[in-house]
C-alpha positions, 0 to 999 in steps of 0.5 A: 168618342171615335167614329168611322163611316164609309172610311176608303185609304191606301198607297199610290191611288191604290184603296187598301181598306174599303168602305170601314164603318164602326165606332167606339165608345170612352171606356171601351176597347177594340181588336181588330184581326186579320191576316197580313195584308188585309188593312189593319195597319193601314186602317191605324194609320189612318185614324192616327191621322197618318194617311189620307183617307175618304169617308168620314172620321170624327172625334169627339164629333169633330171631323179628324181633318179639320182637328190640328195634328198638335192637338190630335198627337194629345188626343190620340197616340200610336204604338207600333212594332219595333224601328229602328233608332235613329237618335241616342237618348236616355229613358227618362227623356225618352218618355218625356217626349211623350209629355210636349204634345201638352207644353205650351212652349219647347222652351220652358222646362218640364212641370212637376207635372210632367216629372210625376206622369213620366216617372208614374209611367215608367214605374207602370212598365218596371224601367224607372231603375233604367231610367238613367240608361242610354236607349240604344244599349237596351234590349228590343223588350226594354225598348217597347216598354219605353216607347209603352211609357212615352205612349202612355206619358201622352196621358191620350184619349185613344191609344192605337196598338200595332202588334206591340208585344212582339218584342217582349217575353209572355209575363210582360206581354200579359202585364203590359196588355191587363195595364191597358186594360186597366187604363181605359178602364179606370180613366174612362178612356179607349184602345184600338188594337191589331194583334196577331195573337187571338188569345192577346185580341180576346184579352183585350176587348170582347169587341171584335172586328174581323178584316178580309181583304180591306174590309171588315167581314163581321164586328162585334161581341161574341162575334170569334167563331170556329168559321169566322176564324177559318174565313178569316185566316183560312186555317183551322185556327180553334182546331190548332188551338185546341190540339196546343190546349190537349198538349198542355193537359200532359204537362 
C-alpha cells in the first residue's frame, strides 16, 4: 500500500530525517517512537504530502508526487494533536468536511451517503448527541474526538496518528485506539501511528519502528526490547515500567 525508499526531508535546507526505508501492507498498523526531535512528526508529514522530500514514496504503486492533493486528502488522512480553532462550526459540520474530499462539487448538497458515514462516525466516538453544539464550547477531549470522526468521515486508506490521545481520559484513549484497530482491520485498511505512550504503540501495532536522530535504528515485530528502548529514549524505560507494574500489585 505504502512505500518508502531512501526518503530525506526537513526545514530550511536542513534534513531532519535521513535515509527512511519501510512499508506497509493493507490491513496493517504501524508505531513509530522515539524522542522528541528524532523526526517522527516530520517523517507523517512527509507522507501526508505535507513537505518536500527526496527519495522515493509510492502509493498504491504510484509515485506520491505525481498523485493530486484532492485525491491524495481521499486516500490518506492525518490526525494530529490539538490546535488552536480558528473558525466557529457546529459538530456535525465539523465532520462533514471530512466527506468533501469525495463530492464532485462544493455546490451540491451532502448524499444520504454522506449523512449515513458522518453520523455512523460520530456514533463511533459517542458525540452524535452534541452534534448540534458549537466546536468552540467543547472540551479539548470532545475536540479530538470530533476531529477523530471528521478523520474517519474521509472514509481514507491510511490514517497517519500524531500523538492523538493526548488530550482525552484513559477509557476513551483506550476506545478510540482498540476502534482504529478494528478499522483497518475489519476495511482492510492501515495506520501509521507516533505515539509517545509505549503501551499505546504496542497496542496499536506488533510493528514497531524505532527513530534516533532522524533515522530508524531498528523496525520490525518483536523488535521493543529493554536496550532498544534504553538506546532509544536513553532512560530505563522496562526498568520504569516494571517499578509503576509492582506498585499497582498493592492496590
Amino acid at each position: 500500500m505504502l512505500k518508502l525508499t531512501n526518503v530525506c526531508a526537513g526545514y530550511g535546507g536542513v534534513d531532519v530525517i535521513h535515509d527512511i526505508s519501510l512499508e506497509i501492507a493493507p490491513g496493517e498498523n504501524m508505531s513509530i517512537i522515539g524522542a522528541n526531535g528524532c523526526g517522527k512528526s516530520t517523517l507523517l508529514k512527509v507522507i501526508a504530502g505535507l513537505l518536500p522530500y527526496r527519495g522515493e514514496i509510492t502509493l498504491a504503486g504510484k509515485p506520491l508526487h505525481r498523485i493530486k492533493r484532492r485525491d491524495l486528502s481521499a486516500k490518506i488522512a492525518m490526525l494530529s494533536q490539538m490546535s488552536p480553532l480558528y473558525y466557529s462550526y457546529n459538530v456535525y459540520d465539523t465532520v462533514m468536511m471530512g466527506r468533501y474530499v469525495h463530492s464532485t462539487s462544493s455546490l451540491l448538497p451532502p448524499s444520504r451517503a454522506d449523512r449515513e458515514m458522518v453520523e455512523l462516525c460520530l456514533k463511533s466516538v459517542d458525540m452524535l448527541a452534541e452534534q448540534d453544539r458549537d466546536i468552540t464550547k467543547l472540551s479539548g477531549g470532545q475536540l479530538q474526538r470530533v476531529f477523530l470522526a471528521r478523520t474517519l468521515a474521509q472514509d481514507p486508506q491510511i490514517i497517519l496518528l500524531d500523538e492523538p490521545t493526548n488530550h482525552l481520559d484513559l477509557k476513551f484513549q483506550i476506545e478510540i485506539l482498540d476502534y482504529l484497530i478494528n478499522w483497518a482491520r475489519d476495511n482492510n485498511r492501515a495506520i501509521v501511528g507516533v505515539l509517545h505512550d509505549i503501551n499505546h504503540a504496542m497496542r496499536l501495532s506488533e510493528y514497531i519502528v524505532a527513530m534516533l536522530a532522524g533515522k530508524i535504528t531498528k523496525q520490525g515485530k518483536g523488535t521493543i526490547s529493554d536496550e532498544l528502548l534504553q538506546t532509544v529514549y536513553d532512560v530505563d524505560v522496562a526498568g520504569y515500567m516494571r517499578n509503576t507494574l509492582a506498585v499497582w500489585d498493592n492496590i
